[in-house]
C-alpha positions in Angstrom: 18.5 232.7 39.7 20.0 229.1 40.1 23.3 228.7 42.3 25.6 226.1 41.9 26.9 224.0 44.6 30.1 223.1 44.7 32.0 220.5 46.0 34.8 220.8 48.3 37.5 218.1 48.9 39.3 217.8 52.1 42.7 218.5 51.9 43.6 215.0 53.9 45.8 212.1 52.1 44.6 208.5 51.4 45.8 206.2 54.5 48.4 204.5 53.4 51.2 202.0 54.4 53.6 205.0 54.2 51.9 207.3 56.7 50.9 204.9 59.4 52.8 204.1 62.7 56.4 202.1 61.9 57.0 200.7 65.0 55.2 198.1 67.2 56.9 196.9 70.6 57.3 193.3 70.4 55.8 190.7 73.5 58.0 191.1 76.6 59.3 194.4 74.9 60.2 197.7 77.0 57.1 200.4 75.6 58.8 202.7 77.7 62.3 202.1 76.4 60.3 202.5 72.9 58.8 205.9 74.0 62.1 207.6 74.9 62.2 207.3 78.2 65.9 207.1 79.9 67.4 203.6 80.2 67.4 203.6 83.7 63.5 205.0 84.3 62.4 202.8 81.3 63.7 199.5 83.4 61.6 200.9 86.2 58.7 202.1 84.9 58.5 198.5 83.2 59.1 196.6 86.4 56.5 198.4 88.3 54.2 197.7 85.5 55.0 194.1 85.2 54.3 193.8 89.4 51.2 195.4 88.6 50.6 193.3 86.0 50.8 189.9 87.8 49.0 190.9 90.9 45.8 191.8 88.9 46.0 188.6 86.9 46.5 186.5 90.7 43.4 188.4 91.7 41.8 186.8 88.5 43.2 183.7 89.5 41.8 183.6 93.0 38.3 184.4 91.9 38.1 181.7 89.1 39.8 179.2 91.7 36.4 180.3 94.0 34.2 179.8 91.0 35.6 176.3 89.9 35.0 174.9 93.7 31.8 176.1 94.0 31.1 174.3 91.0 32.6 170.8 92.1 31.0 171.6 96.1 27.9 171.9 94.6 28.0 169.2 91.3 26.8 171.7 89.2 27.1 171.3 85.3 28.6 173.8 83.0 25.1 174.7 81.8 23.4 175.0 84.9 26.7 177.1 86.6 26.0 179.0 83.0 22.5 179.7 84.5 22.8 180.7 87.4 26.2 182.9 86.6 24.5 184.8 84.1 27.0 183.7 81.6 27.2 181.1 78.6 28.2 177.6 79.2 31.2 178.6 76.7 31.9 180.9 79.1 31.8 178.9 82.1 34.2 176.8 80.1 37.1 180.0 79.9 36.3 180.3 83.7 37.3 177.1 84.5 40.5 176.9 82.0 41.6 180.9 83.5 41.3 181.8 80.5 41.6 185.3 82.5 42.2 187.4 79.3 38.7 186.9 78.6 37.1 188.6 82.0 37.4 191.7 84.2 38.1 191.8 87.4 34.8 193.3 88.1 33.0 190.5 85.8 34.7 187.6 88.3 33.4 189.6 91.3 29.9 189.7 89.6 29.8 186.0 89.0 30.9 185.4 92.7 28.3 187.1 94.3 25.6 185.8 91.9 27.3 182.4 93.9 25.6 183.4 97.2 29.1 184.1 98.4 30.9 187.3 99.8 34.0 189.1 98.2 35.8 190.9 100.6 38.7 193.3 99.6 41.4 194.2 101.6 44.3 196.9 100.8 
């Protein structure tokens, strides 16, 4: 006796323009005054993420500051600062610029210490 398989069809509708989010929060926009939050704990909750913000990206600043001198102390082109960073001269390039979108905090303190040098942190 033969059986026939049958196929099933998920219930789920096509993705369309009609189903999909409606709302994106523009650049410098409040998310949190987009999510619902009050007024006054939106303002907040933005602040504090903005000072948070801007302290991470000066740490990214500090550490590709370090990285350019060591480059110019020790007359090292972008190729062979490449080498010995682990990185691609490209690469080097966006270091050099602070192009600091493009790099973790953790991947700057990486590069450091392949310098010979020591990151300290203090809180």
């Amino acid at each position: 006796m033969k059986t026939k398989n049958t196929a099933v069809q998920a219930a789920t509708p096509a993705m369309t323009s009609d189903n999909l989010a409606g709302h994106i929060t523009p650049a410098g926009g409040n998310v949190f005054a987009d999510l619902g939050f009050e007024p006054a704990e939106a303002a907040a909750l933005f602040e504090q993420s903005q000072k948070a913000i801007a302290k991470k990206l000066a740490i990214k600043a500090q550490l590709m500051d370090t990285l350019a001198t060591w480059m110019v102390t020790e007359k090292l082109t972008q190729a062979k600062a490449a080498t010995v960073l682990g990185i691609s001269r490209p690469r080097v390039s966006d270091v050099i610029r602070h192009k600091n979108g493009n790099f973790t905090v953790d991947a700057l303190i990486d590069m450091v210490v392949r310098t010979g040098q020591t990151v300290q942190i203090s809180v």
